[in-house]
C-alpha positions in Angstrom: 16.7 21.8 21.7 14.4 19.9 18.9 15.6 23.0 16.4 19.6 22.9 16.8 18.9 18.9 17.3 17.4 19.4 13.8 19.9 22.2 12.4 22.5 19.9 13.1 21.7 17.0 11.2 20.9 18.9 8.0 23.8 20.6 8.3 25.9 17.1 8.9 23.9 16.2 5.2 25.1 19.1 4.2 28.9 18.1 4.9 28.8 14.7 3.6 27.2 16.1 0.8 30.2 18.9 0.0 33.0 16.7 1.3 31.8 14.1 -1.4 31.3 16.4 -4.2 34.6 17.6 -4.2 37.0 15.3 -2.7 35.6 11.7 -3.6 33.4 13.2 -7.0 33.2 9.2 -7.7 31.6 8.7 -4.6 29.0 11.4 -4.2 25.9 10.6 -6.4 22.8 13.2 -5.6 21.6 15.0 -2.8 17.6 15.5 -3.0 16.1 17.8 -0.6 11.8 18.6 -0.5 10.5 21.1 1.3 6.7 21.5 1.8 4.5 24.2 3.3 0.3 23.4 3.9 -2.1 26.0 5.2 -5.8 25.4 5.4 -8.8 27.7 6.0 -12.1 27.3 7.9 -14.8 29.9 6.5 -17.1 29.4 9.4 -14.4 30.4 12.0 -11.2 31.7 10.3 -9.3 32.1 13.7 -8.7 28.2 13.2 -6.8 28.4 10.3 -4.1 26.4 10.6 -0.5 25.7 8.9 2.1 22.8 8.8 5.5 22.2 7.0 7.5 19.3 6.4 11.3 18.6 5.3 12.7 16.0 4.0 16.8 15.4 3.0 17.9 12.1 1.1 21.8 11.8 0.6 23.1 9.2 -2.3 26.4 8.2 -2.2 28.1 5.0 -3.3 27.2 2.1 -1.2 25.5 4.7 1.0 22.3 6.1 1.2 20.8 8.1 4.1 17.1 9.8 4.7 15.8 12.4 7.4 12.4 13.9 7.7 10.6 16.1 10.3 7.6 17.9 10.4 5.7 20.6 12.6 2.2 19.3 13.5 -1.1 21.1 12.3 -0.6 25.1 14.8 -2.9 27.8 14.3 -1.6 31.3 13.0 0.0 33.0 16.4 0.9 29.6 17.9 4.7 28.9 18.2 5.8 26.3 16.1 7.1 23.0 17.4 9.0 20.3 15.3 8.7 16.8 16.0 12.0 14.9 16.0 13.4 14.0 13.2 12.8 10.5 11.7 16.2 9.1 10.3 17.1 5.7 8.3 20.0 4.7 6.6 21.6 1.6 3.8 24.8 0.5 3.4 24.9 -1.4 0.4 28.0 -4.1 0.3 27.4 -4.9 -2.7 28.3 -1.7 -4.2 31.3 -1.0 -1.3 33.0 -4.2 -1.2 31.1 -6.6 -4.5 29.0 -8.4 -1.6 25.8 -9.5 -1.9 24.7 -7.9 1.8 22.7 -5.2 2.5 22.1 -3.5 5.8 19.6 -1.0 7.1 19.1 0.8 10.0 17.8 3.7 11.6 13.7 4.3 12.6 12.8 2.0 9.7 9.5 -0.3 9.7 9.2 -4.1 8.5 7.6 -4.6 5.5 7.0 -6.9 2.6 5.6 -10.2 3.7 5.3 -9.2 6.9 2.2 -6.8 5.9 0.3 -10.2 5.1 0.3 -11.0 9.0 -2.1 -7.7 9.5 -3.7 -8.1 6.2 -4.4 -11.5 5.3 -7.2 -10.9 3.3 -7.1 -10.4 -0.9 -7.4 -6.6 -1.5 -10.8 -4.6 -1.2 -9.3 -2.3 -4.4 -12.7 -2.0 -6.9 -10.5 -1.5 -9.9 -11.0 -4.3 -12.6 -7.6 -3.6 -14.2 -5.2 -4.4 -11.7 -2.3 -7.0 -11.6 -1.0 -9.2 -9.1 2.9 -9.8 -8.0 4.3 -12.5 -9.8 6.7 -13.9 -7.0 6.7 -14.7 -3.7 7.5 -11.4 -1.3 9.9 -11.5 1.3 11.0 -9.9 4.0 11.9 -6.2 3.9 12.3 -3.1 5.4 11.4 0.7 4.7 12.9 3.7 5.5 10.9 6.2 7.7 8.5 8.8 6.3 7.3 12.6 8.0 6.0 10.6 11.2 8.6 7.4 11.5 9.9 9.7 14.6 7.4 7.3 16.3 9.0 3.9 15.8 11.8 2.8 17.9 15.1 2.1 16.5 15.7 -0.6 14.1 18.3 -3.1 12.3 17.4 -5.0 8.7 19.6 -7.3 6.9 19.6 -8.5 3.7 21.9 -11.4 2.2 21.1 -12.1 -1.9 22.9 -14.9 -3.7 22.1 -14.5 -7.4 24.8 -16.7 -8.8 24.9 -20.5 -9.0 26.5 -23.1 -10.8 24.5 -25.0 -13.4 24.1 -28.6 -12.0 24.2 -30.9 -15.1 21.1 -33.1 -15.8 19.0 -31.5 -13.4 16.4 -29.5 -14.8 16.0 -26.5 -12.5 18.5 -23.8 -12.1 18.8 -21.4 -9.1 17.6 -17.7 -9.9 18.2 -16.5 -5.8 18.7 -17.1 -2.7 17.6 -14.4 -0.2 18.3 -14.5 3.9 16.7 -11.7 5.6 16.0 -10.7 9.4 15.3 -7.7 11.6 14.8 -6.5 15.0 14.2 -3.5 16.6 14.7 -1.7 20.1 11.2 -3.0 21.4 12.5 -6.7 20.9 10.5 -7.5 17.9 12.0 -9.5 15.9 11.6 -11.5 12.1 13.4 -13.0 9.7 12.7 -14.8 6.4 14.1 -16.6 3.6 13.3 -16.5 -0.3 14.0 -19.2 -2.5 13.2 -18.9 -6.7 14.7 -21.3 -9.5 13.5 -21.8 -13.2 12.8 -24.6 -15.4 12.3 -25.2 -18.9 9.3 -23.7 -21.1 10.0 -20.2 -19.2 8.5 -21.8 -16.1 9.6 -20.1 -12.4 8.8 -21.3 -8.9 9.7 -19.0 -6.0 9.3 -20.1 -2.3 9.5 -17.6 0.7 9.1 -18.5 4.5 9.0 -15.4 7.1 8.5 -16.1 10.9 7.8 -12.8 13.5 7.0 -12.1 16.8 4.8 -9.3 17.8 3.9 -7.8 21.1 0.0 -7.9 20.7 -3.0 -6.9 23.5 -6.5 -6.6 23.5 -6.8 -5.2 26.9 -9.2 -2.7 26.9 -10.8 -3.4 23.5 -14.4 -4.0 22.6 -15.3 -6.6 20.0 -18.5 -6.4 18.6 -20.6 -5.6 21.9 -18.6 -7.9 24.1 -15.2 -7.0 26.0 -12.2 -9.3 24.8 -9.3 -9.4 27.2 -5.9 -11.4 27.2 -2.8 -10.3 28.9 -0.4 -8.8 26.5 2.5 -11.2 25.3 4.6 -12.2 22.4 2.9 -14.1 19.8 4.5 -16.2 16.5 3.1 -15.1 13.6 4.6 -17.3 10.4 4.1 -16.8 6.6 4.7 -19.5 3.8 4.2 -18.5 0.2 5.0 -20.2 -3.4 4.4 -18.9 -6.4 4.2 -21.4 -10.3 4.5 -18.7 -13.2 4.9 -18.8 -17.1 4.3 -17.1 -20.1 0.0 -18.5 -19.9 -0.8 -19.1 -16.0 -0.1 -17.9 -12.8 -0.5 -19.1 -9.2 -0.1 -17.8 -6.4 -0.6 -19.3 -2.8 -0.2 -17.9 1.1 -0.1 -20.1 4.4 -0.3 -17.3 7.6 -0.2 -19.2 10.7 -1.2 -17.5 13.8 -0.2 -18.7 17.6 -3.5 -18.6 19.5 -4.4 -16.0 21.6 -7.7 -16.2 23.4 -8.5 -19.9 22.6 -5.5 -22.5 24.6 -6.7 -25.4 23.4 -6.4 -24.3 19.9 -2.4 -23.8 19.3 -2.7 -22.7 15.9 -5.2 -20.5 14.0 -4.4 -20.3 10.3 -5.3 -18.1 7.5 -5.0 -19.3 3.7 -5.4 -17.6 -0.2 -4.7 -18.9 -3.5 -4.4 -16.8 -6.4 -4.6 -17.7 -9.9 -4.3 -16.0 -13.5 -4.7 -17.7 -17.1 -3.3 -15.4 -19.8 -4.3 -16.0 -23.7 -3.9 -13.7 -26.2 -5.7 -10.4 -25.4 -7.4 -12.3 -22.7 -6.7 -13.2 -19.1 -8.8 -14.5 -16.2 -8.0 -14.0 -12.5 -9.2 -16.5 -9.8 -8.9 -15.9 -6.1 -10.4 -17.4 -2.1 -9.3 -16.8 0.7 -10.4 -18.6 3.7 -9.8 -18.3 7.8 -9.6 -20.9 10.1 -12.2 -19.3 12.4 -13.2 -15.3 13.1 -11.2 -15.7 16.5 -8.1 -14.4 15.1 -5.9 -11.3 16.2 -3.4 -9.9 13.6 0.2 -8.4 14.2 -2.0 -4.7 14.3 -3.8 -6.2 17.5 -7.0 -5.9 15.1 -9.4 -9.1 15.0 -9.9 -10.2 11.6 -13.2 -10.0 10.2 -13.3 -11.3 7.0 -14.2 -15.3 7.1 -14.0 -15.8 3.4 -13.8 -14.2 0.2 -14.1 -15.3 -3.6 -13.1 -12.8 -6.3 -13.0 -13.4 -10.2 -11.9 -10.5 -12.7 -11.8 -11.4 -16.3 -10.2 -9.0 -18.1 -9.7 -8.4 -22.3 -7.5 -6.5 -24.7 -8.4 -5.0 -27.9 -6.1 -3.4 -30.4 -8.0 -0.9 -32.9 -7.0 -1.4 -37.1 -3.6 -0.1 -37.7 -2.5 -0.2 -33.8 -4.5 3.7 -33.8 -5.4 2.7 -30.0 -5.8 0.2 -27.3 -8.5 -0.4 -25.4 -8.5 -2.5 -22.3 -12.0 -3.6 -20.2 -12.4 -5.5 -17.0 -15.2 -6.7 -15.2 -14.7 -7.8 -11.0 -16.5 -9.5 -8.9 -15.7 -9.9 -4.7 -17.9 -11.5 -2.9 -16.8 -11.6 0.9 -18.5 -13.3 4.5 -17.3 -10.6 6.8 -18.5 -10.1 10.7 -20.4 -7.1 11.3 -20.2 -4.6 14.1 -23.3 -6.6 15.6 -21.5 -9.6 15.7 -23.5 -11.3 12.7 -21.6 -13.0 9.8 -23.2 -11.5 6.4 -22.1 -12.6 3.1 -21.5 -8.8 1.1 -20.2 -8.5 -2.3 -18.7 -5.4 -4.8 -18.9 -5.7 -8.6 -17.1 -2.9 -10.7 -16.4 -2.5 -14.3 -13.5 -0.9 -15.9 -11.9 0.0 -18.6 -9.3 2.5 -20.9 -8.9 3.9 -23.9 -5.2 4.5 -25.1 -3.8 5.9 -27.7 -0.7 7.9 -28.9 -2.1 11.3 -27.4 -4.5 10.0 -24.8 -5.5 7.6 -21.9 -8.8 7.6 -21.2 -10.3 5.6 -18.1 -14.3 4.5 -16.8 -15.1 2.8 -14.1 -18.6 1.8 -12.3 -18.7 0.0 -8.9 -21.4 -0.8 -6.6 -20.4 -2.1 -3.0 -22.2 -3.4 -0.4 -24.7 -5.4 -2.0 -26.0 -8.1 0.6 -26.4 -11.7 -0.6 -27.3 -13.3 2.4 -25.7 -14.9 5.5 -22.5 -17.2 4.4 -21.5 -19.3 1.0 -22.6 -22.0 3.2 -26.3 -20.7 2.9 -26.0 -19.9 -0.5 -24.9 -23.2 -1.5 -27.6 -25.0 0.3 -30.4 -22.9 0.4 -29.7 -20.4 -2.6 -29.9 -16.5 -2.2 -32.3 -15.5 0.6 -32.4 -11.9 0.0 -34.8 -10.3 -2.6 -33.9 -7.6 -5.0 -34.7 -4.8 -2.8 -32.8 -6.2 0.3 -29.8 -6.9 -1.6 -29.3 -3.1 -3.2 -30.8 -1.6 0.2 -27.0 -0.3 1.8 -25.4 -0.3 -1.8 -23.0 2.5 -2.2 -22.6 3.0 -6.3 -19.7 5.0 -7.3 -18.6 6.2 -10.7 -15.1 8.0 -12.1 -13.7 9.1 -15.2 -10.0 10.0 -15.8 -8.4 12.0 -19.1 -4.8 12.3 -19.5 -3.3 14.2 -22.7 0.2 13.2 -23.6 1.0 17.1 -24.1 4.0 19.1 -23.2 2.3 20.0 -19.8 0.2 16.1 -19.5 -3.0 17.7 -18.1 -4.8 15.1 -16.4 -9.2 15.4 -14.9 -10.6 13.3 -12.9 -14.3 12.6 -11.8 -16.0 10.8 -9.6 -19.4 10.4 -8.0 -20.6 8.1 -5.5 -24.0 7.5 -3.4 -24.9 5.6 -0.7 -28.6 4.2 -1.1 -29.5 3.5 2.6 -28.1 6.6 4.2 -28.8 8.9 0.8 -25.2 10.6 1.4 -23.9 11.9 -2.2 -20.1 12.4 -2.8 -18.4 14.8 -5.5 -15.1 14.6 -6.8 -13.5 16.2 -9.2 -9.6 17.5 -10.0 -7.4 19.0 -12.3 -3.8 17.9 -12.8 -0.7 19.7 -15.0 3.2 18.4 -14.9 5.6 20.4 -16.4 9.1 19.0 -16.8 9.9 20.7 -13.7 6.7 21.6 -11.8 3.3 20.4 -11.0 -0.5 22.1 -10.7 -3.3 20.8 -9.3 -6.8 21.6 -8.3 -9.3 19.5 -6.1 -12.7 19.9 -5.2 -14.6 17.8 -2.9 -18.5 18.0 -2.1 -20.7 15.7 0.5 -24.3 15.8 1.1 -27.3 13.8 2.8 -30.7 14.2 1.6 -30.0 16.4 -1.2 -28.6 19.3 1.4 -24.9 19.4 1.4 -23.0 18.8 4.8 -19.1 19.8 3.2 -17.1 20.8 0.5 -13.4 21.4 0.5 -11.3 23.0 -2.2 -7.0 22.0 -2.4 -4.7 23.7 -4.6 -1.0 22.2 -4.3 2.1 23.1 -6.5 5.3 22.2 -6.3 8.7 23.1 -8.3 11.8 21.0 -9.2 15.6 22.7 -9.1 18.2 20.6 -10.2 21.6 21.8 -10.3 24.4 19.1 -11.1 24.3 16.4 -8.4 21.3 18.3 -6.3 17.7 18.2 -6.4 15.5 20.8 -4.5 11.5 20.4 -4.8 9.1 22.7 -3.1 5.7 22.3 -2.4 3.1 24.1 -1.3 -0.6 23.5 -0.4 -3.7 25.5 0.0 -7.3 23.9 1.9 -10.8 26.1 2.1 -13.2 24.5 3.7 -16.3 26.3 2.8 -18.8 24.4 5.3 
């Protein structure tokens, strides 16, 4: 039944696909199909080998877009295959159909944007000292389903975007957009948001965005720490206020989350709050960035309780041009230092420091980077402040974990791009080994992974990938194949 259910729907692709090419050519814009086939192979007991596939068809038309995927779970050679249902989403663009600013999804598609701030509040645990922040508010969206969105209930998104404004005269600021969204889906959760951004003179932009949701959150059954934590399961308000102040030299960034108590009554309100914050000179720039929580009783939209109380990171980062514009070169140094609850229920103050940086020319990019994680500084910022660091040398580098990677890419016919990357974890003495081998083609792709723990200088795995795919394009269709090989050796 899953299989004609399936054969079906292609084939219904398929239709709108040919009915569109030749009919309504203006209409009918591409038709991508990717198919993918992985296989992997354990050397201590071949009979589990296993293999998997996965399709995926994406139709383009004017004012229309539509996307279906399915896969068949890991099976072992001999086993009869079984594909999951298909996952399905579609847009319907007004703007395009009738010149109106509204779009509209639907289909098994997730909430995104600023709603992912109400499960992760925190600033981002990424170790790489060249990174970027957004430069506006986010908003409210949705996304279309991937190989395992047959798991989400059915769903509705839209999307109203004002872009045009009249110029009110003696007033300084001017309206850039106006955005109104909202979703819900078959489970009764709900959200919707709004997005405000105007400019002013001097290349200065403001952008507001408000989003409100209500989730259907538990922690029945769920262990915290080494204590049980139990409220009855219920809908909860989550809300989101962000505003963003950017020009051509600074940056700033702020988020409000606001969380509806859930195992403290008296307390209607738990809140969550970051403020991020870039100065940019010539060849030069210096990010700036807290985040604080109202108190570590806090459940997110996931259910999970949040565990980080606090956080400070600063990343200055620098540009340098070689004489004659030969090269670029680019360094960054971070620093994240974070109060985080442990899985004993104590509050320790951790922090990660990495350094980073690339080498560009016309031919080449060339990346380093060194981090060390984990390093222990003692109990809060409080402590710090008061009583300075506690910890000595030793304690403090005792559950490090130091990792280093290097990346070349040559800007060749085929691009071939290595990476490596080492990393070992002091307390536990566990070593990790990367390393992989990348070539694109205009129309295909190689590469080659390998993948080596150990613990004690005795290794415990190493795995070995080779995936490929290949691109066919033929007027208005794309077809990509890929395939994928795994060995585990131990």
């Amino acid at each position: 039944m899953r299989k004609n259910h399936t054969c079906f729907i292609a084939a219904f692709f398929l239709f709108l696909c040919r009915f569109s090419a030749e009919d309504n050519p203006g209409i009918f814009r591409q038709l991508c199909i990717k198919e993918s086939f992985t296989t992997a192979f354990l050397q201590e007991d071949m009979e589990k080998s296993s293999w998997s596939t996965a399709s995926e068809a994406s139709l383009f038309l004017n004012g229309f877009s539509g996307k279906i995927a399915w896969k068949t779970d890991a099976l072992q050679y001999g086993e009869t295959p079984e594909a999951n249902p298909p996952a399905w989403g579609a847009e319907i663009n007004g703007r395009e159909l009738l010149n109106f600013p509204l779009t509209i999804r639907f289909g098994q598609i997730s909430c995104a944007g600023s709603a992912s701030c109400f499960s992760s509040p925190a600033l981002s645990q990424g170790t790489s000292a060249l990174g970027s922040t957004s430069r506006s508010a986010a908003v409210l969206s949705a996304s279309m389903p991937g190989y395992s969105g047959w798991q989400r209930p059915l769903g509705a998104f839209a999307s109203l975007s004002l872009t045009k404004f009249p110029k009110v005269r003696h007033f300084p600021l001017n309206i850039r957009q106006l955005q109104l969204n909202s979703f819900i889906d078959a489970e009764e959760k709900c959200a919707a948001g709004a997005l405000l951004s105007f400019s002013a003179p001097g290349d200065n932009r403001f952008s507001f965005s408000y989003t409100a949701a209500r989730f259907l959150i538990s922690s029945e059954n769920t262990q915290w720490m080494n204590e049980a934590v139990y409220f009855p399961e219920n809908w909860y308000l989550f809300q989101n206020l962000q505003g963003v102040f950017a020009n051509r030299h600074f940056f700033s960034k702020f988020s409000l989350n606001l969380y509806q108590s859930a195992i403290n009554p008296q307390c209607r309100q738990e809140y969550s709050f970051s403020w991020e914050n870039s100065l940019f000179l010539k060849g030069f720039s210096l990010n700036v960035s807290a985040f604080c929580a109202s108190s570590p009783e806090i459940f997110t939209s996931s259910g999970k309780r949040l565990t980080v109380v606090e956080q400070l990171r600063i990343n200055p980062q620098a540009t340098f041009y070689l004489p004659g514009n030969l090269a670029k070169m680019k360094a960054g140094f971070l620093v994240l230092a974070e109060e985080k609850i442990q899985t004993d229920g104590e509050t320790r103050l951790l922090a990660k420091a990495s350094y980073s940086s690339e080498l560009r020319t016309r031919k080449s990019c060339t990346r380093i980077q060194f981090s060390a994680s984990g390093i222990k500084l003692g109990g809060s910022f409080y402590d710090i402040l008061r009583e300075g660091f506690s910890c000595t040398r030793t304690e403090a580098l005792e559950g490090t974990v130091f990792c280093l990677s290097a990346s070349n890419s040559l800007f060749m016919t085929f691009r071939p791009s290595l990476n490596l990357s080492y990393s070992y974890a002091k307390e536990s003495q566990k070593s990790a080994y990367r390393a992989s081998l990348r070539l694109n083609f205009p129309r295909a792709a190689v590469s080659a992974s390998f993948y080596l723990n150990s613990k004690e200088e005795q290794v415990k795995s190493s795995r070995a990938e080779i995936k490929a795919s290949y691109k066919i394009t033929k007027k208005k269709l794309l077809f990509t194949a890929a395939f994928g090989i795994k060995y585990d050796f131990m």
